[in-house]
C-alpha positions, -999 to 999 in steps of 0.1 A, spaced: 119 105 199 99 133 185 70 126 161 65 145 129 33 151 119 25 166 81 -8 183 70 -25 157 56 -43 183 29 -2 194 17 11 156 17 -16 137 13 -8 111 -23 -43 109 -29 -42 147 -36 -15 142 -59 -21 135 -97 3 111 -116 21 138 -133 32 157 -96 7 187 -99 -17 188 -68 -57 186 -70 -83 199 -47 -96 173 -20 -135 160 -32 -167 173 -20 -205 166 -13 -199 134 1 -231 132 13 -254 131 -17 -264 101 -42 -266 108 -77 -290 89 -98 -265 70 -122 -274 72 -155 -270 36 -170 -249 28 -201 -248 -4 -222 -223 -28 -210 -186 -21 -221 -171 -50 -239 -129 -52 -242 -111 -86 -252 -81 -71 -228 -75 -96 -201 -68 -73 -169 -59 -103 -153 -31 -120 -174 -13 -80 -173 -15 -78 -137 4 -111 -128 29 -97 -157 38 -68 -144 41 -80 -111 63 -108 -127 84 -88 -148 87 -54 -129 105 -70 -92 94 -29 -78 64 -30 -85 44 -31 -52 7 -50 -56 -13 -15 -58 16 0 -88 7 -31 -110 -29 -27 -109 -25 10 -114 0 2 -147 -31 -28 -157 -53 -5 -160 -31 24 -181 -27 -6 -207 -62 -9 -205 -72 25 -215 -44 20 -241 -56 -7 -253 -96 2 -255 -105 31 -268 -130 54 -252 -155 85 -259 -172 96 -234 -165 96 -197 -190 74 -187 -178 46 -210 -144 54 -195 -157 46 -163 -177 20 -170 -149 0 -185 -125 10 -154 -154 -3 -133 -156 -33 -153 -123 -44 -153 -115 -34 -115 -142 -59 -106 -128 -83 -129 -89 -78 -109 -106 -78 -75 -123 -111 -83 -93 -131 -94 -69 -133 -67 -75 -149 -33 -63 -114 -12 -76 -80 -34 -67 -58 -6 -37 -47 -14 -49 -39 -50 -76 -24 -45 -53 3 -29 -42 9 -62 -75 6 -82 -94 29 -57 -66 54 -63 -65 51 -97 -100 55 -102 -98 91 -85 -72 99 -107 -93 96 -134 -122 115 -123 -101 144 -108 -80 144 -140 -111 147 -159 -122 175 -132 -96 198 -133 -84 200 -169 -66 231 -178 -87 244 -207 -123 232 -204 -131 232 -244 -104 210 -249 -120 176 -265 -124 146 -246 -100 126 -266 -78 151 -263 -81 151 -224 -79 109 -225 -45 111 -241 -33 138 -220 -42 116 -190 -26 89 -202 3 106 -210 8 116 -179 -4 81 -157 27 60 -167 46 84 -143 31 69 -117 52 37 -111 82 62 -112 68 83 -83 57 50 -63 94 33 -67 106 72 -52 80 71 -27 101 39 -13 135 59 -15 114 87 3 104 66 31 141 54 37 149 90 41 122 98 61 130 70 85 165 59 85 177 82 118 151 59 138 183 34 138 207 42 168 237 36 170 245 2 189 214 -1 183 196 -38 168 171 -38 146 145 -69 145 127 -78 109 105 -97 96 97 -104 58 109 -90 25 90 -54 23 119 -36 2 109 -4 19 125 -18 51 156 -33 34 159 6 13 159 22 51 180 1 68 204 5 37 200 40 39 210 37 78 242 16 70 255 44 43 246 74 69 267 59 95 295 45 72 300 84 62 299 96 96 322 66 113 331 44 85 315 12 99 280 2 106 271 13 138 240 -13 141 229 -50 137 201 -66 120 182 -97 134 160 -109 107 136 -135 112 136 -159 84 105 -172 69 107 -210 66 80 -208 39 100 -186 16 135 -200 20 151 -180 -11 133 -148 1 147 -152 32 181 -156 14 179 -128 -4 171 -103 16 195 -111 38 224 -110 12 211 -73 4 211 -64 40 246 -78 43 260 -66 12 253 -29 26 276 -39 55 250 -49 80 258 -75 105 229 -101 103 217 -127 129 193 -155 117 168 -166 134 136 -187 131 103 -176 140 99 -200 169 130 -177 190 118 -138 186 102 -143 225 133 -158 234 157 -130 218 132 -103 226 142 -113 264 175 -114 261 184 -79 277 183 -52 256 190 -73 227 165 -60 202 161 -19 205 132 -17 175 112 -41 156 106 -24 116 87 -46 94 67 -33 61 28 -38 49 11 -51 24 -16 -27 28 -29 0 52 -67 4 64 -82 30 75 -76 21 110 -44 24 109 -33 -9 117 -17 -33 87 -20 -62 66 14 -80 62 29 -117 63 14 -139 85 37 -134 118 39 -97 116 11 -95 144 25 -121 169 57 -101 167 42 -68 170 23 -83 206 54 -99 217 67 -61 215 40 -46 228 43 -67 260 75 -63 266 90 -44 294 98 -16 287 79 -15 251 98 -20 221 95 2 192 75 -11 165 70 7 135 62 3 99 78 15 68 55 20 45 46 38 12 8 59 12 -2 45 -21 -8 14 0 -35 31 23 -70 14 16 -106 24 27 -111 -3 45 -126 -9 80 -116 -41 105 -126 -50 139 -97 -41 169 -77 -75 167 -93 -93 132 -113 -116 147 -122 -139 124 -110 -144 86 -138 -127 71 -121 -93 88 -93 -91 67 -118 -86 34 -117 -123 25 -114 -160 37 -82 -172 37 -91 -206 53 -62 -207 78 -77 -236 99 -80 -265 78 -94 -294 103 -88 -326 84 -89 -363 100 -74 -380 75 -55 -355 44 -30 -333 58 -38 -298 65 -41 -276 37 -23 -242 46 -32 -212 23 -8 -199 -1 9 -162 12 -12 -159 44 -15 -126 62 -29 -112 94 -44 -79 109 -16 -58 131 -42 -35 154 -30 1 155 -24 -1 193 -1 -25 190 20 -1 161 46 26 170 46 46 144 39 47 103 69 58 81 60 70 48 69 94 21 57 121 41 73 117 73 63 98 102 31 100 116 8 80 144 -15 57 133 -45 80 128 -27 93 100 -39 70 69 -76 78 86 -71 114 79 -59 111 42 -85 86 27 -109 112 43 -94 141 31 -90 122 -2 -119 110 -7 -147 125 12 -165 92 24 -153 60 40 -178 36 20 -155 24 -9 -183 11 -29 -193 49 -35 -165 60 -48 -178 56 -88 -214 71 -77 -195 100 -57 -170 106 -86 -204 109 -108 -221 132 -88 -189 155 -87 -188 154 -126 -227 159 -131 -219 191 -110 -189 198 -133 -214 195 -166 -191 168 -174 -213 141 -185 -239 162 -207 -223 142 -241 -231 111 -228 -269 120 -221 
């Protein structure tokens, strides 16, 4: 199969604003910039209680998306006048997210992203005299697009991905990433044109945990006119054996690192070895949308559960109580053990995600984002009204 492989400066969605017009990748990475220290912004909004709606309410929205649309209400909701109070309260509140829920990876995808927006939007504003009130509701205007484009970006994966499906081929998946189901949908519909039947099967491996999940994703799968065998967890080294049963394994992520590897479902990585191992290797790739790339960096294999950016307690040794398991547990897929990415863009190796935080963001070290982002405005002459 040959690999595409797109600039990461023409493609890269961290060098795309929320209204579709491109921005400049940042500079001066290197320097610190003596932050100039505001009093504390107060807001009665509760970041938290908008987040779980929106993920409740909106079924598209992917973890990252409904802490990008939190935040929009946000700014909505507070008003601002300078851009340091604007940052300061996005700061504020992005703590506030990150601290609630057990796993902030995935979100903090979104928030990291979000907060770039700002400060390029604020960068690279057409007409420089224009108010800053004026350029806060342009921005805002504009940043509700955003779910649009990320709900697109999943349509652009299946696109980008869907002739990775043979004929007679079978397809092994795991979980409910709707990027996966929206390619393999796309597949069934390219090869019901051309031969007017599918020309593939599914095996999905169902996740005893989330029974209706499980249900549904395979009633999607099927009503597309996929042929669908069940199995449990405990048989994919068994089918994987079974000659040339399973041609690909496709699963999605919950988020991206830097390394290239992924956070998804607990199971994702015991699949991806047993595919690895296998002789002759099977595929394994990953459908998944760029706005889920995170600066993040993990050891080779996630060693312990400190390297997946928080404890999920996973081994809960008890002589007595029964076990406690944690609620939606993940684990770390190393690049090596990953085919390919597909995204919006195409697909691409591993190193890819890699290449576009860099190119996005100039430094690795996600807690110098904000400082960066001031430094770049200081140079701009931005922040002379808040002085």
């Amino acid at each position: 199969m040959s690999t595409t492989y797109i600039s990461p400066k023409a493609n890269s969605i961290c060098n795309i604003a929320l209204d579709g017009t491109r921005q400049p990748p940042s500079s001066n990475a290197d320097r610190d910039l003596p932050v100039r220290r505001n009093p504390s912004v107060t807001s009665s909004f509760d970041i938290v209680a908008a987040y779980h709606r929106l993920l409740s309410t909106h079924p598209a929205y992917t973890q990252p998306v409904a802490a990008i649309q939190a935040l929009i209400e946000l700014l909505n909701a507070q008003p601002t006048s300078t851009v340091m109070e604007t940052l300061d309260l996005i700061n504020t509140h992005v703590s506030t997210l990150r601290s609630s829920v057990r796993n902030p990876v995935p979100l903090t995808a979104g928030t990291d992203l979000f907060e770039r927006f700002i400060v390029q939007s604020l960068r690279h504003q057409d007409d420089p005299s224009r108010s800053f009130a004026a350029t806060r509701d342009h921005l805002l205007s504009n940043s509700a697009v955003f779910a649009t484009r990320a709900i697109q970006a999943r349509e652009s994966v299946a696109n980008a991905g869907w002739r990775l499906v043979k004929d007679d081929s079978t397809v092994l998946t795991f979980g409910a990433s709707r990027a996966v189901s929206a390619l393999l949908s796309r597949a069934a519909a390219e090869a019901l044109a051309r031969s007017g039947r599918v020309t593939f099967r599914v095996i999905f491996v169902r996740d005893v945990r989330r029974a209706p999940e499980s249900d549904a994703v395979v009633a999607r799968l099927r009503g597309s006119g996929i042929p669908v065998a069940e199995i449990p967890e405990t048989a994919v080294a068994h089918v994987m054996g079974l000659q040339r049963r399973v041609g690909v394994v496709l699963v999605g992520a919950e988020a991206v690192p830097q390394s290239g590897g992924i956070f998804s479902r607990l199971g994702t990585a015991q699949i991806a070895k047993l595919a690895y191992a296998h002789t002759p290797r099977i595929p394994f790739y990953v459908a998944t949308e760029e706005h889920k790339f995170v600066r993040m960096a993990t050891l080779p294999t996630g060693q312990t559960d400190k390297d997946l950016g928080f404890a999920q307690g996973l081994l809960d040794f008890s002589e007595e109580r029964p076990s406690r398991l944690p609620q939606d547990p993940i684990d770390y897929t190393p690049p090596e053990w990953i085919t390919n990415l597909v995204t919006e863009s195409g697909i691409h190796k591993p190193e890819y995600p890699f290449l576009q935080l860099m190119d996005a963001y100039g430094t690795m070290v996600p807690d110098r984002i904000l400082t960066k982002a001031l430094m770049d405005l200081e140079e701009e002459g931005m922040l002379e009204a808040d002085a």
